[in-house]
C-alpha angles and dihedrals in degrees: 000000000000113000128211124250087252087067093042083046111034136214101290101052093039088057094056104040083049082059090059085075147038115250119242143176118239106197111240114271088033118139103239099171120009122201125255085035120126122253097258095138151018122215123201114204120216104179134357124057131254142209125228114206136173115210119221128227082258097050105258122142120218126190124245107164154331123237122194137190110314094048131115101219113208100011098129091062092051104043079051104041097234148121115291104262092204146021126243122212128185108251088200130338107328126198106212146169114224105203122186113257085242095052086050103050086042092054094047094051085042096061097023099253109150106094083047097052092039089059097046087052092053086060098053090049083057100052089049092062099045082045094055089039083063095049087049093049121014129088115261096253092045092059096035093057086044091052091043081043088054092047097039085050079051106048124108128247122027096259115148084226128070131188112211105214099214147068136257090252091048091050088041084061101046092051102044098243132117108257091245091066091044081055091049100045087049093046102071082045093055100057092047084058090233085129141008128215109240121226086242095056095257122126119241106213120210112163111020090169093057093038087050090042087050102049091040084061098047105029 
């Protein structure tokens, strides 16, 4: 399982590299690293999720992660010294640090990171490409219940309920599906009562391991 940069780094070192920085809310929906940009800063996230997409030379969006608390967010572009690959959208209200490109090179030299944080990077590199050989290949319900499992392992807090942020046309996009097939894949989920359709055009999700189990059966 991919493990997030708190766990590469430890306690000790994520505490203080959280102190380089004041801590802020970015609302959910709201646009944290675009890509093309240069590396000019690293975020670390503290509490919230957040989507990683690649955009496509047509516009569309696809899906290549989810990060979580825990995480550093744009750090590749800024241990290379090139443009952002991706962009990184919060998934709901996120809590992060937002630390200079030169605090944080000085603080990786500093404690002798930079293998660590090398080889985390390989593995995402790893799970973006298992993720984008789903989309290629997988049923839609199989890699819509894959993308809400990925926000829902995200999430924050422990509760056994979890609202999705975002709309059937938004998740249609990410997955690489027309929003007719995402409808179909939720509606046999929603009368089950594994998950409910919020007013806002979010997606309250009840029960993520019969909705997985589900799709998995019939993808």
């Amino acid at each position: 399982m991919y493990q997030p940069h708190v766990s590469v780094i430890g306690d000790r070192l994520w505490s203080q590299l959280r102190d380089l920085a004041p801590e802020r809310i970015r609302p959910a929906r709201s646009l944290l690293l675009r890509q093309g940009d240069p590396g000019t800063q690293v975020i670390l996230l503290v509490a919230g999720s957040t989507l990683i997409t690649l955009a496509g030379a047509n516009g569309q969006s696809t899906l290549l992660a989810v990060r979580g608390a825990g995480e550093l967010l744009g750090d590749l572009a800024v241990l290379d010294a090139q443009p952002r690959t991706a962009s990184v959208i919060a998934a709901e209200q996120c809590r992060v640090h937002i630390i200079p490109a030169t605090d944080f090179l000085a603080f990786v030299q500093k404690h002798d990171l930079l293998a660590s944080l090398l080889r985390h990077a390989i593995a995402r590199v790893r799970e973006a490409e298992a993720v984008r050989l789903e989309l290629a290949t997988a049923a839609v319900p199989v890699r819509l219940a894959a993308a809400l499992g990925r926000l829902v392992y995200a999430a924050s807090g422990n509760s056994s309920q979890y609202v999705v942020r975002l709309t059937q046309a938004e998740l249609s996009q990410l997955i690489g599906a027309s929003r007719n097939a995402v409808g179909s894949a939720i509606k046999p989920w929603r009368e089950q009562g594994w998950l409910d359709t919020e007013a806002g055009g979010g997606l309250l999700i009840r029960d993520m391991a019969s909705i997985q189990a589900h799709a998995d059966d019939h993808g």
